[in-house]
SEVEX-468256 format. One line per 3 residues: number of its first residue (from 1); their letters; for each residue x, y, z of C-alpha. Coordinates in Angstrom, 3 decimals. Layout:
NUM) A) X:Y:Z  ...
! end
This chain:
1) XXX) -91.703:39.752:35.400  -89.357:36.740:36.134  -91.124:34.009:38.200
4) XXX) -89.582:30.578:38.425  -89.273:29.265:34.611  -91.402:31.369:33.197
7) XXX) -91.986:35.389:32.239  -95.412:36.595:33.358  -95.789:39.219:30.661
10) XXX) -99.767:39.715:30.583  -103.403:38.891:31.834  -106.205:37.848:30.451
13) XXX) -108.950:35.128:31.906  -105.484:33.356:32.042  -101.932:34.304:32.827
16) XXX) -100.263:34.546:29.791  -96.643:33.228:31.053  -93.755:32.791:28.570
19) XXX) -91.625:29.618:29.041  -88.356:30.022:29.321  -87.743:26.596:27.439
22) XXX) -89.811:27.678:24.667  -88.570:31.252:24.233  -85.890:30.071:21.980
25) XXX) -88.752:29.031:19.123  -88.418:33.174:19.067  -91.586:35.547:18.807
28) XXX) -93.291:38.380:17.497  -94.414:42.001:18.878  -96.571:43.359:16.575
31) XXX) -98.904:46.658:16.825  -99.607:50.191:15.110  -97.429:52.794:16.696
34) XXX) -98.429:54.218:20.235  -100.288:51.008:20.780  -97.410:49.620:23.732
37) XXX) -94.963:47.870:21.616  -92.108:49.080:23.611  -93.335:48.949:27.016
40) XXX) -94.183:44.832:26.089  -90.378:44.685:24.815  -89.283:46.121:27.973
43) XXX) -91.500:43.706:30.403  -89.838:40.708:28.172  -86.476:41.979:28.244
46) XXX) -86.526:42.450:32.080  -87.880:39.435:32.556  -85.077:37.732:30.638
49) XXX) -82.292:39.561:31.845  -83.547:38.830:35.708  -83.823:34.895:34.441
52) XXX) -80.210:35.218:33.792  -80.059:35.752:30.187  -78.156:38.318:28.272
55) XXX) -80.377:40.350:25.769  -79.365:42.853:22.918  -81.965:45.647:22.131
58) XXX) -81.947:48.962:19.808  -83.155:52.187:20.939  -85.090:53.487:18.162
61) XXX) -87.147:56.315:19.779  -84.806:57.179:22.670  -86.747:55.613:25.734
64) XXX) -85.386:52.345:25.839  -82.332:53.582:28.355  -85.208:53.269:30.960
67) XXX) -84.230:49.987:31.350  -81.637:50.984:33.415  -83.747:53.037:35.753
70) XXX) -86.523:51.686:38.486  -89.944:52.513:37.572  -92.308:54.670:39.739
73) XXX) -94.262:52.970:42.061  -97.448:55.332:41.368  -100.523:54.746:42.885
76) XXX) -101.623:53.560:39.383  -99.404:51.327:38.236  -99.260:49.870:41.336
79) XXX) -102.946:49.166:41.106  -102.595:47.777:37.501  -99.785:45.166:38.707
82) XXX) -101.780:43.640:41.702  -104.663:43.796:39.268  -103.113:41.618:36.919
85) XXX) -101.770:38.782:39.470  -97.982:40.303:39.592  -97.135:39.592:42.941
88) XXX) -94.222:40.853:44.263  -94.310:43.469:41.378  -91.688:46.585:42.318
91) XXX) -89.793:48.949:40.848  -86.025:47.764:39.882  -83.710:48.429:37.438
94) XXX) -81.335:46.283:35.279  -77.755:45.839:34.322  -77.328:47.835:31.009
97) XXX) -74.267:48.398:28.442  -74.808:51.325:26.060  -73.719:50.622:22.815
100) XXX) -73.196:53.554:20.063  -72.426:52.595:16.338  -71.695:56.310:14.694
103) XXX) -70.110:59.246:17.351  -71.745:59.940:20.822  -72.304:58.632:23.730
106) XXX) -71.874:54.765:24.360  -69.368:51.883:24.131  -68.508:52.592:20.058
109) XXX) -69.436:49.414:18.315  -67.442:48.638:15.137  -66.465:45.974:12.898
112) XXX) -63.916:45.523:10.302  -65.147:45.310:6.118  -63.438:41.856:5.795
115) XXX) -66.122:40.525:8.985  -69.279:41.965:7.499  -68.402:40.173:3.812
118) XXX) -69.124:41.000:0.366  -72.577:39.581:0.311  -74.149:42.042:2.925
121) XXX) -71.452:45.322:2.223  -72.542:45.032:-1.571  -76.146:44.604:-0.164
124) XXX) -75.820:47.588:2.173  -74.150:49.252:-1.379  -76.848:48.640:-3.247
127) XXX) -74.820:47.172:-5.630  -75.841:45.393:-9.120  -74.839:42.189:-9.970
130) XXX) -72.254:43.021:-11.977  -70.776:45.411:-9.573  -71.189:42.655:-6.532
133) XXX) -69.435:40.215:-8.912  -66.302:42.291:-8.721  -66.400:43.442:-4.540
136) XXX) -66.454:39.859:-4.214  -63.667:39.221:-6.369  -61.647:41.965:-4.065
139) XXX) -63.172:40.108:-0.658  -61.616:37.054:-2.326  -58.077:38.060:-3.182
142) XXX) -57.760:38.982:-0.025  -59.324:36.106:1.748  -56.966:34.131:-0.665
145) XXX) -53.926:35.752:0.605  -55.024:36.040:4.476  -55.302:39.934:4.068
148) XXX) -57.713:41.698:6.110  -59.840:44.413:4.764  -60.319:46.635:7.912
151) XXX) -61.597:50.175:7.068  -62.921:51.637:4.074  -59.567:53.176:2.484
154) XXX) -58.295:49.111:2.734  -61.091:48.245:0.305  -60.398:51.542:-1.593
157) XXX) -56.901:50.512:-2.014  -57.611:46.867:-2.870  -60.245:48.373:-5.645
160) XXX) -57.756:50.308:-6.881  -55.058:48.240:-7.243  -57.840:45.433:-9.222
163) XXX) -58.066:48.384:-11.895  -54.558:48.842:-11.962  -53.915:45.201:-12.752
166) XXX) -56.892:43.935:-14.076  -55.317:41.966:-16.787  -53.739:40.084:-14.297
169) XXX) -56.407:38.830:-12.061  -58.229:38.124:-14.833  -56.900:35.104:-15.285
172) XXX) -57.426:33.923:-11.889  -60.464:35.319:-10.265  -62.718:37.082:-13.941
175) XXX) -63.214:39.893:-15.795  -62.882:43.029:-13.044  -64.372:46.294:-15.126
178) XXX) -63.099:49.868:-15.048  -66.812:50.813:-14.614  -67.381:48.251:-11.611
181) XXX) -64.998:49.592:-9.909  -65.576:53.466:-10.288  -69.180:52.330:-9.283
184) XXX) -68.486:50.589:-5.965  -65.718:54.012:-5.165  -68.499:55.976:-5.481
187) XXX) -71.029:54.040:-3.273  -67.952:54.038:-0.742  -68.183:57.499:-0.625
190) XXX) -71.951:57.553:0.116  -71.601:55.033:2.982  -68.760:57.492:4.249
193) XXX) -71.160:60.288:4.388  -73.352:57.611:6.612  -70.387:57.122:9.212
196) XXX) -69.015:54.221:7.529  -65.522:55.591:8.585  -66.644:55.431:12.618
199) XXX) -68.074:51.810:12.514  -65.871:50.569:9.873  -62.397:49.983:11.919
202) XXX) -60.866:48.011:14.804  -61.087:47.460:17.410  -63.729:45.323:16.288
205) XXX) -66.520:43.951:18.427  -66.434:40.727:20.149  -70.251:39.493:20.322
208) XXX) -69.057:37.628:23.866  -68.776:40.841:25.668  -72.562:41.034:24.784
211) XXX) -73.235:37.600:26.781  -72.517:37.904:30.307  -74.531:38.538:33.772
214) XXX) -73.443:40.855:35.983  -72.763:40.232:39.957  -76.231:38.899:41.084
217) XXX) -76.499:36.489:37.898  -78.334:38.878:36.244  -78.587:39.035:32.400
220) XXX) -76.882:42.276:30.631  -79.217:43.968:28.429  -77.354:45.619:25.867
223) XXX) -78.964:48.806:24.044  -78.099:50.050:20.982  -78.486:53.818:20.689
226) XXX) -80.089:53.622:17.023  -81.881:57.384:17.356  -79.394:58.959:14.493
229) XXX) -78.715:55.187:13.231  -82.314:55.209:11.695  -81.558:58.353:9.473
232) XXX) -79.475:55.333:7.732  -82.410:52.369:7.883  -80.205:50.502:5.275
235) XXX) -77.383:50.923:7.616  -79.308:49.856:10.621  -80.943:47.007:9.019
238) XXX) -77.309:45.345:7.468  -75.713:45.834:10.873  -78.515:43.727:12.974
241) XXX) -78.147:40.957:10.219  -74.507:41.052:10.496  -74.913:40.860:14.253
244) XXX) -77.434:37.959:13.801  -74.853:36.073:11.576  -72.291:36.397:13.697
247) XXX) -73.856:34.744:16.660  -74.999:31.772:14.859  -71.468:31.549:13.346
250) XXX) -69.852:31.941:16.609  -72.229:29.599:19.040  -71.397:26.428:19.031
253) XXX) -74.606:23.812:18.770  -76.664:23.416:22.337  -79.604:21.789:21.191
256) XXX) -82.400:22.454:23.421  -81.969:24.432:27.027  -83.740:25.240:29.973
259) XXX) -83.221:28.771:28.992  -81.600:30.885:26.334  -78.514:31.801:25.891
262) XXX) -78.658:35.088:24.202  -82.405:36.728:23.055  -81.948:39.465:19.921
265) XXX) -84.403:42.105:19.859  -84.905:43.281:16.230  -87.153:46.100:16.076
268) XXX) -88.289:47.982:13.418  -87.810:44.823:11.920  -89.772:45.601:8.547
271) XXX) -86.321:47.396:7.397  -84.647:44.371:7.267  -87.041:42.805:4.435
274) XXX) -87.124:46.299:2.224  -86.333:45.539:-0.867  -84.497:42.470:0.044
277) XXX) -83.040:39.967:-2.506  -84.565:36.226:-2.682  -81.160:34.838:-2.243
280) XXX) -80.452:37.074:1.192  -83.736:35.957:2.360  -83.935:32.402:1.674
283) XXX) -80.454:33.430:3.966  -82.231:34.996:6.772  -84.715:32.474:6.744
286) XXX) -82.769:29.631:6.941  -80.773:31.580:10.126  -83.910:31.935:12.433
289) XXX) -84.804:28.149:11.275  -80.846:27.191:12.648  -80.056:29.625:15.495
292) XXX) -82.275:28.163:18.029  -80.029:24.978:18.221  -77.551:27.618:19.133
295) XXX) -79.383:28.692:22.377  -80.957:31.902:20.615  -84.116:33.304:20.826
298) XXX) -85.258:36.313:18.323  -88.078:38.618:18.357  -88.503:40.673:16.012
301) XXX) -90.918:43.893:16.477  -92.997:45.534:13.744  -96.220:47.587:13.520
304) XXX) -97.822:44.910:11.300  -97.022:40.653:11.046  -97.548:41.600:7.021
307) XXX) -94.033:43.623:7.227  -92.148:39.728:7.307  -92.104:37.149:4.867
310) XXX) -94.307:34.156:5.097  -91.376:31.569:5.609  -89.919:34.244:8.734
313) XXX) -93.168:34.745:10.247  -93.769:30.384:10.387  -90.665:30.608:12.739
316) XXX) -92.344:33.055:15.220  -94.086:30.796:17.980  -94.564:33.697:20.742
319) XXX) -97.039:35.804:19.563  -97.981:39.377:20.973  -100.038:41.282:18.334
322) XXX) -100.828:44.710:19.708  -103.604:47.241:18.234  -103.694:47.015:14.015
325) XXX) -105.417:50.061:12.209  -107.395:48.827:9.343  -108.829:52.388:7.289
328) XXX) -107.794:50.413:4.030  -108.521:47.423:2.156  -104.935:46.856:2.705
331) XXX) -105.205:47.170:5.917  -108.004:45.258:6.570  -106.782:41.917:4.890
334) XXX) -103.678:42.343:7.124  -106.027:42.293:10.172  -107.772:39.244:8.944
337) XXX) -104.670:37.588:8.071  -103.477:38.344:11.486  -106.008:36.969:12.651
340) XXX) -105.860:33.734:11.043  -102.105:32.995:12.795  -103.329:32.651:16.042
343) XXX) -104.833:29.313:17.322  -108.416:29.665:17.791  -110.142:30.751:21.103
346) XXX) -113.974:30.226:20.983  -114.459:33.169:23.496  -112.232:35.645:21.198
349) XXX) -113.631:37.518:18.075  -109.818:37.730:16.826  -110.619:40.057:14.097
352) XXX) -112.342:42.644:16.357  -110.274:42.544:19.298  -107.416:43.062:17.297
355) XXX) -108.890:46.509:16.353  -110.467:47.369:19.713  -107.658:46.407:22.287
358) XXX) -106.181:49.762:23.775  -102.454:50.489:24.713  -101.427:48.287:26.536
361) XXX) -103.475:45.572:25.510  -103.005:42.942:22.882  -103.581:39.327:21.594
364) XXX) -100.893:36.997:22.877  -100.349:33.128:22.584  -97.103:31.750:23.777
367) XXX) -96.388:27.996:23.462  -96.360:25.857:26.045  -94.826:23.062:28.178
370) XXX) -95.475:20.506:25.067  -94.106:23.244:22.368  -98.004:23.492:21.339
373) XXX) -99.213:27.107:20.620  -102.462:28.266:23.553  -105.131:29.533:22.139
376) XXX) -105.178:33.199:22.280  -105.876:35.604:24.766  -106.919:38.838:25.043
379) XXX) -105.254:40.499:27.806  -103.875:43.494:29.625  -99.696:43.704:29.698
382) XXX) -98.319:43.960:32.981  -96.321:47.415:34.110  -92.830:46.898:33.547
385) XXX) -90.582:47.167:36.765  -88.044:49.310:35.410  -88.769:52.805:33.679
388) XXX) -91.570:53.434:31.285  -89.464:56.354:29.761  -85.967:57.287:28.748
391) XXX) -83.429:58.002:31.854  -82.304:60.355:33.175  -79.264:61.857:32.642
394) XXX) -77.937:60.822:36.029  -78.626:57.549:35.995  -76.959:57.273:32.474
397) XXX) -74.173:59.059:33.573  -73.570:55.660:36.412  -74.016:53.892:33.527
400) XXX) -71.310:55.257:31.536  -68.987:55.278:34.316  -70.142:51.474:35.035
403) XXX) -68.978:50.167:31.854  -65.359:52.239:31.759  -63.379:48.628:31.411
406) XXX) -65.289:48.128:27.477  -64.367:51.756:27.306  -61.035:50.984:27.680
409) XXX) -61.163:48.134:25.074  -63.422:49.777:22.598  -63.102:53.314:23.119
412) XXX) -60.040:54.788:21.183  -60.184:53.326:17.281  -56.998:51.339:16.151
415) XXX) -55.808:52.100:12.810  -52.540:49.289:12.242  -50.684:48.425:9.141
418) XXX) -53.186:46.656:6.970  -53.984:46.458:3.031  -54.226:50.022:2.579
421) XXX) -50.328:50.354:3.718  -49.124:47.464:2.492  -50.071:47.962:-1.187
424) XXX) -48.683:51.668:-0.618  -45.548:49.717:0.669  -45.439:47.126:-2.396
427) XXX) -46.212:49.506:-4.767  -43.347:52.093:-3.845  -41.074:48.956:-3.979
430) XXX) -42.097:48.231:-7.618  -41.514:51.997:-8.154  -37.710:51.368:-7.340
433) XXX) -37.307:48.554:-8.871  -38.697:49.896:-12.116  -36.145:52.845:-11.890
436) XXX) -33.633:50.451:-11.385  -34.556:48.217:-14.299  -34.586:51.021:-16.674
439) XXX) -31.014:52.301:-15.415  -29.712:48.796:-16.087  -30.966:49.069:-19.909
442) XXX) -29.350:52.471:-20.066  -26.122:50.792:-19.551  -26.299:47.548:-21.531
445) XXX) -27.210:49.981:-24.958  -24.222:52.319:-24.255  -22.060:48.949:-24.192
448) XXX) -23.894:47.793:-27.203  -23.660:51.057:-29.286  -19.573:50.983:-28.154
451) XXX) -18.935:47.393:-29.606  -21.101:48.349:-32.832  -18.720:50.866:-33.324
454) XXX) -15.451:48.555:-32.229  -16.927:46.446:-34.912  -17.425:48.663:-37.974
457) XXX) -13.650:50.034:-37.919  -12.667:46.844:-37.681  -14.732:45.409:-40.887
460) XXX) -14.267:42.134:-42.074  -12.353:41.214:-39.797  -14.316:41.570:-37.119
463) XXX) -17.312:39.907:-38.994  -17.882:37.101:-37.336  -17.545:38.676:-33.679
466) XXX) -20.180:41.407:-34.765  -22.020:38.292:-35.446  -21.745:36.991:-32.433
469) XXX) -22.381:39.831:-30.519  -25.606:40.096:-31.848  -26.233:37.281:-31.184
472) XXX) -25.510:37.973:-27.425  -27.573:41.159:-27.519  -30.550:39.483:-28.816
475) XXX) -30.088:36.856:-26.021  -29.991:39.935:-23.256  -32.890:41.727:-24.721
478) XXX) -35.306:38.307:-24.156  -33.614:38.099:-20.898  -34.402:41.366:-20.151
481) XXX) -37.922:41.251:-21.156  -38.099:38.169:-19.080  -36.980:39.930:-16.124
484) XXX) -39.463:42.451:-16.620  -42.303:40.349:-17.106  -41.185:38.306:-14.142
487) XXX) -40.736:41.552:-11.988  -44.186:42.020:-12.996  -45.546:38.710:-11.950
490) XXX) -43.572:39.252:-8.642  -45.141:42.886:-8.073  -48.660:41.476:-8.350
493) XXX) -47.924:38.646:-6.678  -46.430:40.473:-3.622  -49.302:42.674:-3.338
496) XXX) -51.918:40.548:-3.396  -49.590:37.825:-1.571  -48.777:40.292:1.598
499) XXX) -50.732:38.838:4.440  -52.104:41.243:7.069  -50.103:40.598:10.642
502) XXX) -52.328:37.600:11.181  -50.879:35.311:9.052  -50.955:31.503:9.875
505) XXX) -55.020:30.533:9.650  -57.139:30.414:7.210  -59.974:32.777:6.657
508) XXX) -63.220:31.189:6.098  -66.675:32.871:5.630  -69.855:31.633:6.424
511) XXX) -73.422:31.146:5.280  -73.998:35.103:4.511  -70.519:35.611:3.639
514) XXX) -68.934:37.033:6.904  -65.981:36.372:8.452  -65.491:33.417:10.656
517) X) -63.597:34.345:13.603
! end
């Protein structure tokens, strides 16, 4: 609940109030499941997007499209809010977008395979070293030559045409292998069978549509639909970071604000850290360390503050830590080490609480006016004003017809002349000119065999010109062979040299390897 510069968000013996100048030192929701994670993700969302500030969210589970629906005002809830010291608590909805990565409902949300980068496509390929040694090699012929990579038959063809003249890049860019290559096509083909070939594609998304209030200064909160996205957690997972890369490439430097400019909502946020290489997350670490010059605040959402790294989790200054289950010895050193993060409040038993709080209830400590964390309190979250639950369909049907304008940007997939037709295009031209070539040769050996024959009848005296004409035939056949081999050169040089329609800048990737824009 917005109120002045602050977000009430929960009660204890205090008002646990989340300042909207500290929000950007990003924060934590942590809990076992059915213990009111996404009811406290809703209440800070709200209270963002009323405060004016644009939000991005995934819908997981399904129920997150209540945002855009007024909660009930039931006898209950209305108790709980005047309970808790929400005045002026009532039901109201907010601005939404629905966003939809693979087909369905929603804006569709894609982005082309030269913006995502070699780094995190070969880490959503699972790729080995070896094999991410030669995608990058592809990403950087093309970055080289200004081509873009948009879909997934681009980077097919590019692959392709690396095997097919892998003697010649060799030289320039290292050793591409037959076996590389077959491995990355066939990892391709998996991430088809994921829906690569929906969110692969133009036209691509621009992360400002995601940063704007509506009418009434209101802060759009942006969903996700990530319900059939999470039968692909890989898939999921990549896209967020790409999404988190390209804001802090895109933002410019803002130093510290009143407010955000943009909060990112990363739940299920334990996917993102699966199996993760060192180098990709010293990456992400170094991000959430940066992006809060840039005006951003993340929060990222987990059943258990265990699921993030150690150098992450030292980032996260708002802390709500919901209900933890500890059956295990496992378990029970996460509790204690939960425990341990929070600053200590004499009338809190941290490690108990933290396994006695109910839904709805948790641990929070939010920093405050000095950037110092308060010692933590155990308190009740307050009822969210929108909807608890999903929508319904009515109200999501206004909400399709409310955003028909990014429809009409995003809604019908562009597929224009990029690397995929324009190595078709050079390669049927070196088809030609090879049949040409070898038409050419036909012509200078029926010449040759017809003065080898002038030359025999007339013997000796015609010595020296047979001489000579060998001579000249020996000088055509280098030339020739020159020709060819410069052909050649030419060919490969074309290919890789065709620039995709946006010639005339340079392309330039950033920290994780995407695409500057």
């Amino acid at each position: 609940m917005f109120d002045g510069d602050k977000i009430k968000v929960a009660q204890g013996e205090r008002s646990c109030d989340l300042l909207l100048n500290q929000s950007n030192r990003h924060g934590l929701i942590a809990g076992a499941s059915g213990t009111g994670k996404t009811v406290t993700l809703k209440v800070l969302a709200e209270g963002f997007s009323q405060a004016g500030v644009p939000v991005f969210m995934a819908d997981v589970k399904g129920d997150v499209t209540g945002m855009a629906e007024p909660g009930e005002a039931t006898e209950s809830v209305v108790k709980r809010a005047a309970d808790l010291g929400a005045e002026g608590w009532q039901p109201k909805a907010c601005p939404v977008h629905y966003w939809n990565m693979l087909e369905g409902q929603g804006i569709p949300c894609r982005i082309t395979i030269s913006e995502m980068g070699p780094d995190l496509l070969g880490r959503l390929l699972d790729l080995t070293d070896a094999q991410q040694g030669v995608l990058t090699i592809a990403f950087r012929v093309a970055d080289d030559n200004q081509m873009l990579l948009i879909d997934l038959k681009d980077l097919r063809a590019m692959l392709t045409f690396l095997g097919d003249h892998a003697k010649e890049v060799d030289t320039t860019y290292g050793r591409v292998s037959s076996q590389s290559i077959g491995a990355i096509q066939r990892a391709l083909l998996t991430l088809e069978d994921q829906g690569g070939n929906v969110f692969f594609g133009e036209p691509a998304l621009n992360i400002s549509d995601w940063m704007v209030t509506d009418a009434n200064g209101e802060g759009l909160v942006n969903i996700l639909d990530a319900s059939k996205l999470m039968q692909s957690p890989r898939v999921y997972a990549i896209f967020l970071l790409w999404m988190l890369t390209e804001l802090f490439e895109t933002l410019p430097e803002v130093g510290d604000l009143d407010k955000p400019k943009f909060v990112f909502f990363f739940d299920e946020a334990h996917l993102l850290f699966d199996d993760m290489p060192k180098a990709l997350t010293d990456k992400i670490v170094q991000t959430v360390k940066l992006i809060r010059s840039k005006g951003v605040g993340l929060y990222f959402i987990t059943q258990s503050p265990s699921d993030i790294p150690d150098e992450v989790l030292a980032q996260l200054s708002n802390r709500i830590q919901h209900g933890l289950r500890a059956y295990t010895p496992a378990e029970q050193k996460a509790v204690k080490a939960a425990a341990q993060s929070f600053r200590e409040n004499p009338a809190v038993d941290v490690v108990a609480a933290l396994q006695e709080v109910g839904t709805g209830e948790a641990l929070v400590s939010f920093l405050n006016a000095d950037g110092q964390p308060e010692p933590v309190e155990r308190a009740k979250v307050l009822p969210p004003e929108c909807k608890m639950g999903a929508a319904t369909d009515e109200v999501m049907t206004g909400v399709f017809q409310a955003q028909a304008d990014l429809m009409g940007t995003y809604g019908t997939a562009v597929d224009r002349e990029s690397a995929f037709e324009m190595i078709q295009a050079q390669s049927a031209d070196a088809a030609i000119a090879d049949n040409s070539e070898g038409a050419t040769a036909e012509a200078d050996a029926a010449a040759a065999d017809k003065e080898a024959v002038k030359a025999a009848k007339e013997a000796a005296k015609e010595a020296a010109r047979e001489a000579k004409e060998r001579e000249r035939e020996e000088k055509a056949q280098e030339k020739a062979a020159q020709k060819r081999a410069d052909q050649m050169s030419k060919t490969v040089n074309s290919i890789i040299g065709q620039i995709g329609r946006e010639a005339g800048r340079q392309l330039v990737r950033g920290l994780f390897g995407s695409l500057k824009r």
